[in-house]
N, C-alpha and C positions, 0 to 999 in steps of 0.2 A: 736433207729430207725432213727433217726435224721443223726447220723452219718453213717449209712446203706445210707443213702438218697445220703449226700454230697457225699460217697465213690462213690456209682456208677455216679453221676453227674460229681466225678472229672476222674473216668474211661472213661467212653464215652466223654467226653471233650477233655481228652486227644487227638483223633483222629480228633477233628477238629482242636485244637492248631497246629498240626502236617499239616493239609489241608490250615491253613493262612500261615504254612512255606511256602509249597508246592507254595502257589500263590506270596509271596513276592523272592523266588528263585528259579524259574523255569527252569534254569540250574544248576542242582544237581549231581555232577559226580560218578560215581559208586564205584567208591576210597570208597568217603564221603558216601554215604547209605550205602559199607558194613560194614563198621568200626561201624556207629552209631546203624544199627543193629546188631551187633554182640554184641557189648555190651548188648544190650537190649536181647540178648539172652543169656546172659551172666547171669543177671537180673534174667528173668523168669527161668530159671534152675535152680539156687538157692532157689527162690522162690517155687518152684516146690517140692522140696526133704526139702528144710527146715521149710517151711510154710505149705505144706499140707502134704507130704509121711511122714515123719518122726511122724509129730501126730498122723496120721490114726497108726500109730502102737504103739503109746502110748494109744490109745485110744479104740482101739482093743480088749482090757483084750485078754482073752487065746489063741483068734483065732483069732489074731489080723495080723500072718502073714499071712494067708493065704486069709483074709479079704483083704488086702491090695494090695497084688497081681493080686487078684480076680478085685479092684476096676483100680488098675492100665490098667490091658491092658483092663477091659468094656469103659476105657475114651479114649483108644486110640483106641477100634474097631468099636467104636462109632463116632467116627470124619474120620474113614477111610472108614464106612460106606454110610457117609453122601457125601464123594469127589466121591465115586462112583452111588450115586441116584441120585445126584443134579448136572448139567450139568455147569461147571465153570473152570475156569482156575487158575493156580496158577502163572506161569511165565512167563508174558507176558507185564510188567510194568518195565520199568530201565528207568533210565535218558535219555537214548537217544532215546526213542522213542520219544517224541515230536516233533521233526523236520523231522518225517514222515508223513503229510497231508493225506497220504491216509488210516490211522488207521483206523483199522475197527470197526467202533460202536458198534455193537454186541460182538465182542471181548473183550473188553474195560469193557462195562458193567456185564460182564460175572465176570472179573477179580474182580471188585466189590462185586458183588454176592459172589467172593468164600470170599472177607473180610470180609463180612458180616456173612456168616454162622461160618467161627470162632472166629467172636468177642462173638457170641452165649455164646457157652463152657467156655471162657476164661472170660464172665463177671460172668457166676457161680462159677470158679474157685475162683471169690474176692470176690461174695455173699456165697460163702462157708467159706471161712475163720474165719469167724463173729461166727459162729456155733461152733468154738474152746472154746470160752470163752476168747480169746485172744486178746482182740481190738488193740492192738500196732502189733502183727505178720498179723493180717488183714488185716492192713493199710498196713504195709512191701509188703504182695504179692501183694495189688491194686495197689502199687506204681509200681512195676515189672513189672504190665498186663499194667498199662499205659505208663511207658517209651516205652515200646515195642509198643505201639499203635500211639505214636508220628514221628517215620520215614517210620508208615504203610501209615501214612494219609498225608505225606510230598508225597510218591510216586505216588498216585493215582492222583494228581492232572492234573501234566502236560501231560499224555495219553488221558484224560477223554478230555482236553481245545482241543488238537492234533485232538479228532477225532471229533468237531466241536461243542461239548456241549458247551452251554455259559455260564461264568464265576456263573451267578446265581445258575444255575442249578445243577454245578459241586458242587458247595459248599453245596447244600440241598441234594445231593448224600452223602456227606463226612458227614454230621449232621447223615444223616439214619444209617448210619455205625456206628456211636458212639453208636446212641439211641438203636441199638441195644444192645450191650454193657450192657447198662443202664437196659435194661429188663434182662435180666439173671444174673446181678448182684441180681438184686431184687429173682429171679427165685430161687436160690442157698441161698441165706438168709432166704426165706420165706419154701426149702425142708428141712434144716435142723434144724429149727425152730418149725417145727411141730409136726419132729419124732427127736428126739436125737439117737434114737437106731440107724439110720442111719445114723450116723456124720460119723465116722472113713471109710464105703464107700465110702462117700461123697468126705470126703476131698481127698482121694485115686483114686476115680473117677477125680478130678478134676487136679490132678497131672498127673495123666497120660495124659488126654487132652493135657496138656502143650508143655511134655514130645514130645506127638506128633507131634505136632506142630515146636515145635525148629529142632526137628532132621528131618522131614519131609518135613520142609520149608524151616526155616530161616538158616538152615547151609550150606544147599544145594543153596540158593539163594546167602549168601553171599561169597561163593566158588569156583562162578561161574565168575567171573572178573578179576582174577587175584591177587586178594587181598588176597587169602588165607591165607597167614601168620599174615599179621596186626588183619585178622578178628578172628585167632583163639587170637591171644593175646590179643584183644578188649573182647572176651568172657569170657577171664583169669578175667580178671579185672572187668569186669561188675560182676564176679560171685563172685569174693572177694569182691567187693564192698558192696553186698547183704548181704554177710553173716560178713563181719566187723559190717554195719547196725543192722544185729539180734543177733550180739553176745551184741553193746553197748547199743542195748533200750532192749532186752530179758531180 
């Protein structure tokens, strides 16, 4: 449990280490966030298929593909559910917003709101993991959901300073976003801890969150600049990288 504790302490942490970037380089060029997220999507994609999908079907017994599939798109119509109840925005945070003064508050905070609601999913995605019996692959996906959480919480910053939040304020925004994080790691540890019969959902559920996520967001974000090429090979790499990682500690 202990280690349950630190993982999601060091997952939601993640996004305020990412929030003191944001305040100490407040000129962040779009180059530079797509590349570092891309990897970071590069990351959780690996993460995603080798950490949770590929168990849920070892995990499965007989009906285990059809489990897994089942889990797959409930975690992605479930987060697509959620973009359509919950009133927030996805694209509306780049470097260069800051030295527009007249940013709109509501807007700004909106954008928050939508990080907040998928840091949700994505801290169950790491409190699921633990449910494997795997504590070294659990760590691998926390570590995934947090690199990806560290140029979430570099970009929020300077919008948030831009549309007249004080530097206080802004930062106990960027804590709320982690701590969320923090509770559904816990959320995803404590649903598959209870029942084991629903692990191989679970983990399948929380893959496809991911799933939807990277392809819904972050590729479509970082494709958006002109970067496309650096970003699809920043993603090559982040995804080798991941799975170099689960081939030498597995």
């Amino acid at each position: 449990m202990e280690l349950v504790l630190l993982t999601a302490l060091g997952v939601g942490g993640a996004t305020v280490f990412g929030a003191v970037i944001g305040f100490l380089f407040k000129k962040i060029s779009h180059k530079f966030s797509d590349i570092v997220l891309s990897f970071a999507a590069g990351v959780m994609l690996a993460a995603a298929v080798l950490g949770l999908i590929l168990p849920s079907l070892e995990e499965g017994g007989p009906f285990a593909l059809p489990i897994t599939v089942l889990g797959i798109f409930s975690g992605a119509f479930c987060l697509n559910l959620i973009d359509k109840l919950v009133p927030h925005l996805h694209k509306m945070v780049g470097p260069d917003m800051e030295s527009h003064q007249n940013t709109n508050l509501g807007r700004v905070l909106l954008f928050v709101t939508a990080i907040a609601i998928h840091n949700l999913p994505e801290g169950i995605a790491a409190g699921v993991g633990f449910g494997s019996g795997d504590p070294t692959q659990a760590l691998i996906i926390a570590g995934g959901i947090a690199l990806q959480n560290i140029p979430e919480g570099m970009v929020i910053i300077g919008p948030m300073l831009a549309a007249g939040v004080s530097p206080a304020r802004t930062f106990v925004l960027a804590m709320l976003t982690g701590l969320v994080e923090v509770i559904g790691t816990l959320i995803g540890y404590f649903a598959v801890s209870i029942s084991s019969a629903i692990l191989p959902f679970a983990l399948a559920f929380a893959g496809g969150t991911m799933l939807y996520v990277i392809s819904d967001e972050m590729i479509p974000e970082t494709h958006a600049h002109g970067s496309e090429r650096g970003a699809t090979y920043a993603l090559l790499v982040g995804f080798c990288v991941m799975m170099a990682t689960d081939v030498l500690l597995g």
